[in-house]
C-alpha positions in Angstrom: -46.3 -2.9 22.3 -49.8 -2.6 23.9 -51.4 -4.9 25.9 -53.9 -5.8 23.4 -51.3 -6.5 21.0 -49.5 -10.5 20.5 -45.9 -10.5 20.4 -45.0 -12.0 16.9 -42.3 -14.4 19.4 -45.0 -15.7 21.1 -47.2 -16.8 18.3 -44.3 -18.9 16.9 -43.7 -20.4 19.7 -47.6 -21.4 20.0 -47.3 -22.5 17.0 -44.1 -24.6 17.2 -45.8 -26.0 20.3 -49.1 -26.8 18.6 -51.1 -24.5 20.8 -53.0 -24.0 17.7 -55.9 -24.9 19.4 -55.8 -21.9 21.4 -54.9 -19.6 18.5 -56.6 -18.8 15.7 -54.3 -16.9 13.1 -56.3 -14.3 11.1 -54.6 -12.7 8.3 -56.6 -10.1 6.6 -53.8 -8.5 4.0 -54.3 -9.7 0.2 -55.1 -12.4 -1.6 -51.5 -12.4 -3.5 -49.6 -10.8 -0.6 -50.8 -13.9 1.5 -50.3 -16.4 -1.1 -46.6 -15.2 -1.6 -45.5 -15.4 1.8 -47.6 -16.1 5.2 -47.6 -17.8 8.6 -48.4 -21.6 8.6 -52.2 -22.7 9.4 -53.2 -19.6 9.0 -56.6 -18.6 7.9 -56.8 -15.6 4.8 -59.6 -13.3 5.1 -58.8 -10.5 2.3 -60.0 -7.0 3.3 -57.0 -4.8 4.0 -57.8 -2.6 1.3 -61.5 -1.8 3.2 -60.0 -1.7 6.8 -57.8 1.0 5.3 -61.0 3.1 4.7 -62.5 1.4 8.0 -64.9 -0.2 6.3 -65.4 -3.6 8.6 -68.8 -4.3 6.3 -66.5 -8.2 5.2 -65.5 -8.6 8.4 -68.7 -8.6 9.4 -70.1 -10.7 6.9 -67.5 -13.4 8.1 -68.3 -13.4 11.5 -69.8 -16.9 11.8 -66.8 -18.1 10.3 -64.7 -17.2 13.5 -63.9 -19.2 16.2 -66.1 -17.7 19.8 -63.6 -20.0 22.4 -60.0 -19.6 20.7 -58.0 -16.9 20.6 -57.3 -14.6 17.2 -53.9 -13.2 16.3 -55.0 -10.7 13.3 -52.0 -10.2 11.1 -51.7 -7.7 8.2 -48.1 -5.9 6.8 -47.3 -3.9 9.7 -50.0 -3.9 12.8 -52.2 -1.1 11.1 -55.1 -2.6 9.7 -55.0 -5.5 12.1 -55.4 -3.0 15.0 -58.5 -2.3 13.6 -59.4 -5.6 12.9 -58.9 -6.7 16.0 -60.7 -4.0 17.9 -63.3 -4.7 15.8 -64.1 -8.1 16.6 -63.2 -7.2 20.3 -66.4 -5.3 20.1 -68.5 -7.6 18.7 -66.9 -10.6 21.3 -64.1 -11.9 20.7 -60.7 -12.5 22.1 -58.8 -10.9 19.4 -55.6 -8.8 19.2 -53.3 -7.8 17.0 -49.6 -9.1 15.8 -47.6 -6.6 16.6 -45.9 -5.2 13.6 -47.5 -8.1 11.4 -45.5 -10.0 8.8 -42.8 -7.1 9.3 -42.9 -8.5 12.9 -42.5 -12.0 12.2 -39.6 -11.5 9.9 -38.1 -10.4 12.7 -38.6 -13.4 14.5 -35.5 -16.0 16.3 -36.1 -18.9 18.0 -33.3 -20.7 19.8 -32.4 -24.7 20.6 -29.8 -26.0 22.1 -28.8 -29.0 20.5 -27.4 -30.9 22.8 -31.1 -31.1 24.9 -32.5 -31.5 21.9 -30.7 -34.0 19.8 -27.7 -34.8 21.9 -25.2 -32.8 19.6 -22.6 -31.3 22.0 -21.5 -27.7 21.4 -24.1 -26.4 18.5 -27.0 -24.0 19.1 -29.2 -23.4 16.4 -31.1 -20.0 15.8 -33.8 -20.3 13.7 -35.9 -17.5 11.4 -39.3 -19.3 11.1 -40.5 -16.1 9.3 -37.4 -15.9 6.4 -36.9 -20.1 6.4 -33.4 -18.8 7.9 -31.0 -20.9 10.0 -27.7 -19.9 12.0 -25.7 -21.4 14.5 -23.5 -20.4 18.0 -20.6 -23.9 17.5 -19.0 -23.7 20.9 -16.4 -25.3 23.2 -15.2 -24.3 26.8 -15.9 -20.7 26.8 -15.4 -19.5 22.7 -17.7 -19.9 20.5 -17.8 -19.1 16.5 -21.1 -17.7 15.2 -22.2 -19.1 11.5 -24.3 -17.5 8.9 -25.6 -14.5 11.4 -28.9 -12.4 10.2 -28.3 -9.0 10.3 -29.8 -8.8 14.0 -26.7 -9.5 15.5 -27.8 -8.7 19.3 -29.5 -12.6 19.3 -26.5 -13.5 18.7 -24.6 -11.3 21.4 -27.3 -12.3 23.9 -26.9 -15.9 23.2 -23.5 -15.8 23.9 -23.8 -14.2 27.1 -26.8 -16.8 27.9 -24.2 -19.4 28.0 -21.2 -17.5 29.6 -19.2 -17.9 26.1 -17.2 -15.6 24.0 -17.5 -15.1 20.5 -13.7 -15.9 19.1 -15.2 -16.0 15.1 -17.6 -15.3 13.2 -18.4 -17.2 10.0 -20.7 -17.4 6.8 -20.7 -20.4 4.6 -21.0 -18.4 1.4 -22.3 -15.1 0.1 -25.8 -14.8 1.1 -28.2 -13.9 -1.6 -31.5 -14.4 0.6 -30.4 -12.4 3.5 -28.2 -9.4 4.8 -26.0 -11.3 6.6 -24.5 -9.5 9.7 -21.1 -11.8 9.9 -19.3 -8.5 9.2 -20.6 -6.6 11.0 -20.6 -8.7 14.6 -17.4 -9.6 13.7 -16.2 -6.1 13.5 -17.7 -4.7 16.9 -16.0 -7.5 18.6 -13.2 -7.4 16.3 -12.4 -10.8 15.6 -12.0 -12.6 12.9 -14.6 -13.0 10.3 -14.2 -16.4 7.6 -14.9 -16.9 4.3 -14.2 -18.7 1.7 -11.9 -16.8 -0.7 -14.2 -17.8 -4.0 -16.6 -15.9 -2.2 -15.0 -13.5 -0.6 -14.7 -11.0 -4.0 -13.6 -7.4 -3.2 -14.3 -7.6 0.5 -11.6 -6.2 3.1 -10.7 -7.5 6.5 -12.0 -11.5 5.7 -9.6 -14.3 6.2 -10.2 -16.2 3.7 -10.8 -20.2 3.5 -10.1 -23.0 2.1 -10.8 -26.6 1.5 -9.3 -28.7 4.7 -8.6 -25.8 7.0 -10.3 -25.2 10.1 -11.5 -22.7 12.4 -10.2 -23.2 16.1 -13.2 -23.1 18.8 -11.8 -23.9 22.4 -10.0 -27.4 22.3 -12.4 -28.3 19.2 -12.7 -26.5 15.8 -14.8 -26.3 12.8 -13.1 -28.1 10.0 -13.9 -26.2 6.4 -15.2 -28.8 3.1 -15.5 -27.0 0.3 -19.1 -27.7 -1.3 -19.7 -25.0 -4.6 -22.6 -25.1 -6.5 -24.9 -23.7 -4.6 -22.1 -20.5 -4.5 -18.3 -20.9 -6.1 -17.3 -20.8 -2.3 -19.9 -22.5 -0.1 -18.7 -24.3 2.8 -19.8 -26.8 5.0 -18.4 -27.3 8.6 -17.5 -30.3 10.3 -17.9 -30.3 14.0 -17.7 -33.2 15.8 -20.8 -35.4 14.3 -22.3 -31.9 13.4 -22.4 -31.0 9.7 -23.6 -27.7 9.6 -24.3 -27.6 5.6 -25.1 -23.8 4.7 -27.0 -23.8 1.6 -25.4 -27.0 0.1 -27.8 -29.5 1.9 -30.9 -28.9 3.0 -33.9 -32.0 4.7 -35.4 -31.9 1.7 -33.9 -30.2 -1.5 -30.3 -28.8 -1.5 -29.6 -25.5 -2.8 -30.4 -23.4 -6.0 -27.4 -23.3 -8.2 -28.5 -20.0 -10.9 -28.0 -16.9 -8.2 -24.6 -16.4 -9.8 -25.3 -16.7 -13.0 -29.1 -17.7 -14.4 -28.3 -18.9 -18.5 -28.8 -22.2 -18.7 -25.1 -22.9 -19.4 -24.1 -21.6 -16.0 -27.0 -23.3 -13.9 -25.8 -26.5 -15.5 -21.7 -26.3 -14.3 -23.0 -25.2 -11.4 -25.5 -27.9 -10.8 -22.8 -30.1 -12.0 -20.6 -28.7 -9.5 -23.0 -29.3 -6.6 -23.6 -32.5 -7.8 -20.2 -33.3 -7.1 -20.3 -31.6 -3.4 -23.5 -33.9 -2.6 -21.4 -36.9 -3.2 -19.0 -35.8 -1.0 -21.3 -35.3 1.6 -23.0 -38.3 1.3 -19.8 -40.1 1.7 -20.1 -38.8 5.3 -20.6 -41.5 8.3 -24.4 -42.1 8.6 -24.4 -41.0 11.8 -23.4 -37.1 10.7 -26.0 -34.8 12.0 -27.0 -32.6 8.8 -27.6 -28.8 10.2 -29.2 -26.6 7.2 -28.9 -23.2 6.6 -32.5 -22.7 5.3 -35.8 -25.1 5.7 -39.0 -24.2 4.0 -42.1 -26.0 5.7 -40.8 -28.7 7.3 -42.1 -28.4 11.1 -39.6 -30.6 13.5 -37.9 -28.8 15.5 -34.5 -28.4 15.9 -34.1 -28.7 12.4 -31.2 -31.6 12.8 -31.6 -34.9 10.7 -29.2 -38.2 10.5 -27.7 -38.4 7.1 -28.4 -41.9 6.9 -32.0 -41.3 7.9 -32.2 -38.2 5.1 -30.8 -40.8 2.7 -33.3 -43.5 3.8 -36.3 -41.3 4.1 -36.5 -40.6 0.3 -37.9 -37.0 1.0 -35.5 -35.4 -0.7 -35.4 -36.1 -4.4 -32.4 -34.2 -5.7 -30.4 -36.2 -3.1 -32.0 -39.2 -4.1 -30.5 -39.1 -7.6 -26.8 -38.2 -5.7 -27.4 -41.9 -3.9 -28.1 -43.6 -7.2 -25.1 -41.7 -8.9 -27.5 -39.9 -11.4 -26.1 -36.8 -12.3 -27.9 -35.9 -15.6 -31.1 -36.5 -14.1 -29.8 -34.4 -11.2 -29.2 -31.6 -13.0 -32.1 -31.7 -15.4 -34.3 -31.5 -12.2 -32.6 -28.6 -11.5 -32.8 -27.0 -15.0 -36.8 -27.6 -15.0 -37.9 -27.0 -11.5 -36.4 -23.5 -10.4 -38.7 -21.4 -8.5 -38.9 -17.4 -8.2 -35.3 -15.7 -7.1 -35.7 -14.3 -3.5 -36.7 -11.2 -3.2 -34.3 -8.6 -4.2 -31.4 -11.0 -4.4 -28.9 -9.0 -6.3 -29.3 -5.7 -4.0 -28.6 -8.5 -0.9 -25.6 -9.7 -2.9 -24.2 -6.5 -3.1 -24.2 -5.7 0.4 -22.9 -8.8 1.4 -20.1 -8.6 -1.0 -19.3 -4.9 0.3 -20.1 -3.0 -3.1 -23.1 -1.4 -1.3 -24.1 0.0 1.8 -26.8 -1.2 3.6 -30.4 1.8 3.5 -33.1 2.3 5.8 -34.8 -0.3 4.3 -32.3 -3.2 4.9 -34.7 -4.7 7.1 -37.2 -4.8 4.4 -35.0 -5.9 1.6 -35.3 -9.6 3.0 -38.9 -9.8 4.5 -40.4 -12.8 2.2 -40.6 -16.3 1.0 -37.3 -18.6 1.1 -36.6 -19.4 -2.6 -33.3 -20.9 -2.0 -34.0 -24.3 -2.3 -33.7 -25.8 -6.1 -36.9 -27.4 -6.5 
C-alpha cells in the first residue's frame, strides 16, 4: 500500500469513532453496486464506468460538491478507479486518497473489543466484520481459549490469541454458515484441536465432534455450555458463558435469523420458523441480566455489539422478538413468511464448502464480499 493510499482498517475505525468529520467517504462505483452493498455515511458519486476510460469530465462537474477542509477516502471495487479518482482531485486540491483495495478491502476488514473493558463481560472478545455484518468470538479462561464462528482469515484469530498470552484449546461454529466461509476447520486443523459442531449440522463432515443440547465445551476452569436453538439451521447453537450468551444466528439486536436457507418452499420456512419460534422462548426465559452476543448485526452502530436481554426485550426494537414476549407464534411466523429479503450472496456454494462437499477456489475470498441477508426481516 502506498502512501497516498487509506488503509480500509483505518477508515473503520474513523468511522466507529465518529471522525467523520474529518473524512469524507467518496464512492464513485455504480449506482446498483453502491445501493447493494456500501460503507455507512458514505457519499455515491457514479462514474466508474468513465474513470475506466479516464474520463474525469463528472468528477469535475461535481467539484463544488466536495468538501475543501476534510479529508476524502475514494472507494470503488478494488482501488483502480479510485486511484485515479483520487489523484485527480489531488490535482485540482484536495486531500484525497484512495481505499486501498476498495470494497474488496473492506470486506476484509476485523475490528477487535475486549469485552470485559467494554461491557464488563469477563473472558469474551469479540471480533467484528463491519464490511460482511459478521461477528466471532475468542471465550477464554486462564490461558485456553475456544474460538467461535471464525471467518476464513484465521491469522486474526491466531494473533488475538497470542495478544493475550492464550492458547486456542477449541474451535467452534454455532451452525453451518451460509453467509460466510467459515475457517473453524481449518484453524482447528493447523492447531489440531478439536473442532465442535452440532451433529444436525455437521452432515458428511469428518474430524467434528459433534454436539449436543446440554453439553459443554471445557475452557480453562470455565466452559461454554451448548443450547440447542434450530430454526435458523437444524443444528444452531447458542453458548452459555458465564452471563455471556453468545447467540450465533438465532438472536440478533434487532431481528433473529432467517429460517428458509435450508429449505425456501413455504412449508419448510414455516417448521422452521416454527422451530425458531420455539428456541426464542427459550432464550427469552434466560435471566435479564444475560448479555446477548450476535453472530451478525446489520446497521446498528454501538459498539461492542453486546446488549442485556431484558433491555432488548424492553427496547421494542426488535419486532420478531416482540411477538416471542407476547407468545404470538402465528404472527411470528407470518412476519417471517412475508418479509424475507434477498439470500446472501452465493449461499449454496458457501454451504457446500462449509459442509465439506466442495473445496474452497481462488475466489473464496470473493464468494462472501456483500450485504448481510441473514436477518429474517
Amino acid at each position: 500500500m502506498s502512501n497516498i493510499d487509506l488503509d480500509p482498517s483505518a477508515v473503520a475505525r474513523r468511522i466507529e469513532e465518529d471522525d467523520t468529520a474529518d473524512l469524507f467517504v467518496l464512492d464513485v462505483r455504480t449506482e446498483d453496486e453502491y445501493e447493494e452493498w456500501r460503507i455507512g455515511d458514505s457519499t455515491n458519486l457514479p462514474i466508474y464506468d468513465e474513470l475506466l476510460e479516464y474520463d474525469y469530465s463528472t468528477l469535475e462537474a461535481h467539484l463544488d460538491e466536495l468538501p475543501t477542509d476534510t479529508e476524502i477516502a475514494v472507494v470503488c471495487v478494488a482501488g483502480i478507479t479510485s486511484t485515479r479518482a483520487a489523484a485527480f482531485l489531488r490535482e485540482h486540491g484536495f486531500d484525497a486518497r484512495s481505499m486501498d483495495d476498495g470494497m474488496n478491502g473492506w470486506g476484509r476488514v476485523h475490528r477487535q473489543y475486549d469485552l470485559e473493558d467494554a461491557g464488563g463481560i469477563e473472558g469474551v472478545v469479540q471480533i467484528v466484520r463491519p464490511g460482511t455484518g459478521c461477528v466471532s468470538y475468542l471465550a477464554h479462561d486462564g490461558d485456553e481459549a475456544v474460538v467461535v464462528d471464525p471467518s476464513q482469515y484465521v491469522d486474526r484469530y491466531l494473533d488475538a490469541a497470542d495478544e493475550y498470552g492464550l492458547e486456542i484449546v477449541g474451535v467452534a461454529d454455532t451452525h453451518a454458515h451460509a453467509d460466510h466461509v467459515s475457517g473453524a476447520r481449518r484453524l482447528a486443523g493447523e492447531l489440531d484441536v478439536p473442532y465442535f459442531l452440532h451433529r444436525d449440522d455437521a452432515g458428511e463432515l469428518e474430524n467434528v465432534t459433534t454436539l449436543e443440547d446440554g453439553e459443554a465445551i471445557p475452557v480453562g476452569e470455565r466452559e461454554l455450555e451448548v443450547l440447542h436453538t434450530p430454526g435458523h439451521t437444524p443444528g444452531s447453537v447458542s453458548f452459555r458463558f458465564g452471563d455471556a450468551l453468545l447467540a450465533g444466528d438465532t438472536l440478533f439486536l434487532r431481528s433473529v435469523g432467517r429460517p428458509d436457507l435450508e429449505d425456501g418452499s413455504e412449508d419448510a420456512v414455516r417448521t422452521a420458523a416454527s422451530r425458531l419460534f420455539d428456541s426464542l422462548e427459550r432464550l427469552t426465559d434466560l435471566e435479564d441480566e444475560t448479555v446477548v452476543l450476535p453472530g451478525h448485526f446489520s446497521d446498528e452502530p454501538v459498539r461492542p455489539l453486546a446488549t442485556e436481554l431484558g433491555d432488548l426485550r424492553a427496547a421494542a426494537t426488535n419486532e420478531l422478538l416482540s411477538y416471542v414476549a407476547d407468545g404470538d407464534e402465528a404472527a411470528f411466523v407470518e412476519t417471517i413468511v412475508e418479509s424475507l429479503a434477498d439470500e446472501p450472496a452465493n449461499y449454496n456454494e458457501i454451504k457446500q464448502i462449509n459442509w465439506g462437499k466442495a473445496q474452497p477456489g481462488g475466489d473464496v475470498e470473493a464468494l462472501e464480499l456483500g450485504p448481510n441477508n441473514c436477518a429474517a426481516n
